[in-house]
Structures are given as structure tokens and as C-alpha cells.
N, C-alpha and C positions, 0 to 999 in steps of 0.2 A: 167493510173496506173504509178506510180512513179518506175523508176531504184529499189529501194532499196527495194518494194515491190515484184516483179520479179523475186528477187533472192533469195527471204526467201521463196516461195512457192517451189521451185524444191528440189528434196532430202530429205531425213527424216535427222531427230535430231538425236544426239546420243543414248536418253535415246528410241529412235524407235527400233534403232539398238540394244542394246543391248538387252531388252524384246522381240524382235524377235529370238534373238542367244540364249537368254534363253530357249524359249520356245520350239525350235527346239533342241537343248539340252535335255532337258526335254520327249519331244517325242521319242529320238533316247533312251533314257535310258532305257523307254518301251517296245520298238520294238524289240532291241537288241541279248534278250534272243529266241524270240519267230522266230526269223529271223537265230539262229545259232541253235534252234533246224530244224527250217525246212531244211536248209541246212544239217544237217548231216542226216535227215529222205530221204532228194533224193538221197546222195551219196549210202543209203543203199539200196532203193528201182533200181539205177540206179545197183548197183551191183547182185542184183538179177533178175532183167528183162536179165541185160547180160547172167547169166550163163545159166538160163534157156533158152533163145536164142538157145547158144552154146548146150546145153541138146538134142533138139530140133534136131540143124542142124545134128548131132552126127549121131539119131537115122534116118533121111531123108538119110544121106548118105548111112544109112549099107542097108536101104533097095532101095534105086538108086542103088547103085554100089553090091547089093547083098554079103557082105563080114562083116565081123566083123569092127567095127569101133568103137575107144574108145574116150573119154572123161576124159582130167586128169586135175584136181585142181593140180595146179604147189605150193602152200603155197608159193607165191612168192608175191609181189606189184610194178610193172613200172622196174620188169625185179630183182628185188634184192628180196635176203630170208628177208620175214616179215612172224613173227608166224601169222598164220589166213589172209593171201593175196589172191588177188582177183584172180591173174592171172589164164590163162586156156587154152588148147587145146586142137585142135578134131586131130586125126589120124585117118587113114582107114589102114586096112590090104591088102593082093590081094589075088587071089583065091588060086593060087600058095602057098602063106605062110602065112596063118588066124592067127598064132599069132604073127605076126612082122606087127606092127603098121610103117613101112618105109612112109608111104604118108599123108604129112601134107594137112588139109584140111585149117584149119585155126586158127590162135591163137588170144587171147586178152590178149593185158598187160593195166593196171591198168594206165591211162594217165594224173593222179594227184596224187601228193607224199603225199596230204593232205587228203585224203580222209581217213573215220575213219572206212567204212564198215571192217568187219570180217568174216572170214567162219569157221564152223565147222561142220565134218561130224559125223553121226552116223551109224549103222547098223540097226536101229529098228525106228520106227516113236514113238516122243515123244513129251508131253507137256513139259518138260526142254528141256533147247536151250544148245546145244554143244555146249565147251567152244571155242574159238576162238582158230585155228591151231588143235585140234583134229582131226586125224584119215587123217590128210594131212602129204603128198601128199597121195591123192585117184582116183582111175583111175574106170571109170566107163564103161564097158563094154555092147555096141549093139550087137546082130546077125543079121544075113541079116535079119531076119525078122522082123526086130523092137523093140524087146524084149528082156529086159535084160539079157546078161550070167549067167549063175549059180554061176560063180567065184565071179558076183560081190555082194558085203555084202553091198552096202552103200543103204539103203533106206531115208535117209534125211539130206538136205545139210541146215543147219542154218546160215543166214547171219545176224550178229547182229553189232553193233557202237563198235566201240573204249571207246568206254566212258557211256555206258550202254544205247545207245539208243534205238527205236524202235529195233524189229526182224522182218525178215521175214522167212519162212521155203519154201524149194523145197520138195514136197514127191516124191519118185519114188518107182511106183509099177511094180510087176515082169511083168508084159505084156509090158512094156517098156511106159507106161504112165506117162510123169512126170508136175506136178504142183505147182504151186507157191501160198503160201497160210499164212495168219495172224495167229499166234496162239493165238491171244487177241481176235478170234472173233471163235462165234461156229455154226460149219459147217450145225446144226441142223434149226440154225435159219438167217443165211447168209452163200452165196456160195463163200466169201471168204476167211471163216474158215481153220481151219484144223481140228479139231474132236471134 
């Protein structure tokens, strides 16, 4: 094989390159939307696995440590006031003084400034989603035994997008049960629902 041969097989042509950069081009323009809705559907999903966590550890505490232990939505995001923010903590009380929450159990601040999730509380379990920042700051109240206070009114925490994305709902029933649940889906015919 000749030199001059040798050296036209390695590499592609330009018009290779550019209908490659096209076409990937082309690909990324499709993907694009479906790839910045799934991103905002896990910062919402990721924001409501957290609180119900925190829900969770809240209500573990009051009946460990036998004491009232609360749960407050701060309406806060990575430490600063945003209407409808993620942020949250657990406080416990001690036996000595049940309603002075002095003992931090543990907080969560919101670890991206971009994130679109939203909360909003209500008193009542509803098919409409509370609007973002509604009914925050809300503090939700354990007794030792698990079981919501009577002081506390909030039965449903709505986490919805910045930008009308998916929602999720927390219910919380008075025996101190709380669950995370789709209001797009019905509870009659999947146990992801909400009613």
C-alpha cells in the first residue's frame, strides 16, 4: 500500500463530522425537555422522601425518649427565607419542660440553591395542592406516644415544583401515621394514591 494511501484511510472527512455533530445535535434537542422534567420530578420526589424521613424520626424520638418531640417546616431553602422551602427540624422536649423543644435532634437544609421543590401545608387532606409557603412555618407536634398533639392542625404537607411540576402529598393522621402519597393516582386502585 502506497504512503498516500495510509493516510486518507485514518480519520473521518469533515462532511463525517459535521452529520455526526448534527445528528447529536438533533438527539440532545429531544432528550433535553424530558431530561429537565425528570430532574425537577427527583428534586421533588427527593424533597419529600426527606421530610417524611424527618416526620418519621420526629415521631421515633417522642416515643424513645418518651417526651413531646416536634417537627417544624422552617419555610426556609440552604438556610435563607424562600416562600415554600424545604428546610426542617426535629426538636425533642424533656420531661422536666414538654413544651420547650431546647434539644436539637436534627435538621435538614436544602443542599442546592436550584432546586424547584415547594411546600405547602394544609389543615384538612385535599385533592388541591396547597399553594407553595402556605400555612409555613408549621410545627408539627409528637407525644411520647407517637401520636399527634391536639394543638397540631396540619394534616397535609404538599410538595409541589417551582414551575408547576409533578406533586407529592404527606397525610398525617391523628394516631401519628404519616404517609407519602400521589394525588394523580387513586388509592382505590393503587396503594400509592391518596383517596
Amino acid at each position: 500500500m502506497s504512503p498516500m494511501m495510509l493516510n486518507r484511510a485514518k480519520g473521518f472527512t469533515l462532511v463525517e463530522l459535521i452529520v455526526a455533530v448534527a445528528l447529536f445535535a438533533l438527539l440532545l434537542t429531544f432528550a433535553y425537555p424530558s431530561y429537565t422534567s425528570y430532574i425537577q420530578n427527583a428534586q421533588i420526589r427527593t424533597a419529600a422522601e426527606s421530610m417524611i424521613n424527618g416526620l418519621q424520626l420526629a415521631r421515633a424520638e417522642a416515643i424513645r425518649r418518651n417526651v413531646n418531640t416536634q417537627f417544624q417546616l422552617l419555610n426556609t431553602s440552604s438556610g435563607a427565607a424562600v416562600t415554600g422551602g424545604t428546610d426542617w427540624s426535629v426538636r425533642a422536649s424533656t420531661a422536666a419542660a414538654p413544651t420547650t423543644f431546647s434539644q436539637l435532634v436534627q435538621t435538614r437544609q436544602e443542599n442546592s440553591t436550584t432546586s424547584n421543590a415547594r411546600v405547602g401545608v394544609a389543615n384538612a387532606t385535599s385533592s388541591a395542592a396547597a399553594a407553595p409557603g402556605a400555612g409555613l412555618p408549621a410545627t408539627i407536634l409528637f407525644t411520647g406516644m407517637g401520636r399527634l398533639n391536639s394543638a397540631t392542625t396540619v394534616r397535609q404537607i404538599d410538595i409541589t415544583g417551582a414551575t408547576g411540576a409533578r406533586r407529592l402529598a404527606i397525610v398525617l393522621a391523628p394516631g401519628g401515621d404519616v404517609r407519602l402519597c400521589d394525588p394523580l393516582l387513586s388509592l382505590a386502585t393503587n396503594p400509592q394514591g391518596c383517596s
